[in-house]
C-alpha positions in Angstrom: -8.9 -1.0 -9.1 -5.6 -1.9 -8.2 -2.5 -1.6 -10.2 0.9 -2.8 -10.3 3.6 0.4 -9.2 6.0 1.2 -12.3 8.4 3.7 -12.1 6.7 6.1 -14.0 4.4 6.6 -11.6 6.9 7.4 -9.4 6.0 11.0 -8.5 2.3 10.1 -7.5 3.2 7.0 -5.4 6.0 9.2 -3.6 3.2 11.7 -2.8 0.6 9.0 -1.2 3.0 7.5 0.7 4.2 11.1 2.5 0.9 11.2 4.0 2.4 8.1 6.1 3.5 9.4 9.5 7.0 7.8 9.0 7.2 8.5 5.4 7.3 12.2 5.5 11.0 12.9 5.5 11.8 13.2 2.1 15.0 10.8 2.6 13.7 7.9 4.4 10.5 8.2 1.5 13.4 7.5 -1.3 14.8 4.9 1.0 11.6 2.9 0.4 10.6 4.0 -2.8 13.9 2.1 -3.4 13.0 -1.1 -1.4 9.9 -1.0 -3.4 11.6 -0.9 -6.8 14.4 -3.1 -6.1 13.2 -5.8 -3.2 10.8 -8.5 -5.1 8.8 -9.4 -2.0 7.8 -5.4 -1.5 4.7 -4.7 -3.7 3.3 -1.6 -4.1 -0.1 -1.0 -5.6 -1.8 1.9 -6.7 -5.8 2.6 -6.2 -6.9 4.1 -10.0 -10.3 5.2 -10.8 -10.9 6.9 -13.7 -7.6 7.7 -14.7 -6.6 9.4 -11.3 -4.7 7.4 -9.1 -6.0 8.0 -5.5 -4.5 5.6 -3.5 -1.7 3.0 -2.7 -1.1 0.5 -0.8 2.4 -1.5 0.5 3.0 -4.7 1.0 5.6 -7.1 2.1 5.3 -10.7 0.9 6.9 -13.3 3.9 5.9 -16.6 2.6 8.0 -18.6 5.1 5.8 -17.5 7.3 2.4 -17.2 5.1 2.0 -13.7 5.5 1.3 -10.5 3.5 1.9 -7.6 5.9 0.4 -4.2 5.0 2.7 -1.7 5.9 1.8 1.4 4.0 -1.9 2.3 3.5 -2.7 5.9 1.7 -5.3 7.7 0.2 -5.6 10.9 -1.5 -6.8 13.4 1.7 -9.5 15.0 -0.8 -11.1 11.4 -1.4 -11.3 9.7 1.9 -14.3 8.9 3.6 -15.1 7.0 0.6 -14.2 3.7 1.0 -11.3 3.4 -0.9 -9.0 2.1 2.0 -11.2 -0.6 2.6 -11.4 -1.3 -1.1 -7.5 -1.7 -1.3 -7.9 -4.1 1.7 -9.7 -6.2 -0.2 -8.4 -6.5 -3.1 -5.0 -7.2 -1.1 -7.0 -9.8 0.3 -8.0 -11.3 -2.9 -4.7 -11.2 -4.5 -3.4 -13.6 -1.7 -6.4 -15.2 -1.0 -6.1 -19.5 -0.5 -1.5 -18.3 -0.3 -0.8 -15.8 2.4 -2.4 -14.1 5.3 -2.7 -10.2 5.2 -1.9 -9.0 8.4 -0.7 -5.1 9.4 1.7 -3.9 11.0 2.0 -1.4 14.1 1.3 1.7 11.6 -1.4 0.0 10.2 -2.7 -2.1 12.5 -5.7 0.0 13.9 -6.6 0.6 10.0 -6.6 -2.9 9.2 -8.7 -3.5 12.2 -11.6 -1.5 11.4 -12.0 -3.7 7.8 -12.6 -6.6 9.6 
């Protein structure tokens, strides 16, 4: 299921998001750890399932322009193939369902294509 980023998850969500290809310098991954933490239309969420988080997922909230775009998708390397991607997806997609559109952008765009 989904949850809500708090800082003291920090260290985990850090560590998903460096398997992003633009995320793995260690300064530009504080630089939006920060934007997560401080920017109130970047939401992060984390994937947990039975107390071990697995997965997270970014979002950017645009509602002048009705869209939720996905811009950091991650999952554990040692649990994917399982789904959990496209589980994140859609409970993105439920969480804005009937508000926003969830849309991805270029890094995830061919990810967010293959849940369709």
């Amino acid at each position: 299921m989904l949850i809500r980023y708090k800082k003291s998850m920090e260290k985990i969500a850090m560590g998903l998001l460096s398997f992003m290809p633009d995320e793995k310098d260690v300064k530009k991954l504080t630089v939006t750890m920060k934007a997560y933490e401080e920017n109130e239309n970047w939401q992060l969420y984390l994937w947990r399932e039975n107390d071990d988080v697995l997965g997270a997922i970014g979002v950017v909230v645009n509602e002048a322009n009705g869209q939720v775009v996905v811009q950091h998708i991650s999952v554990n390397p040692s649990h994917r193939e399982q789904g959990i991607g496209q589980k994140m997806i859609q409970e993105v997609r439920e969480i804005y369902h009937g508000k926003l559109d969830v849309v991805a952008n270029e890094l995830t765009q061919s990810f967010l294509s293959k849940c369709n």
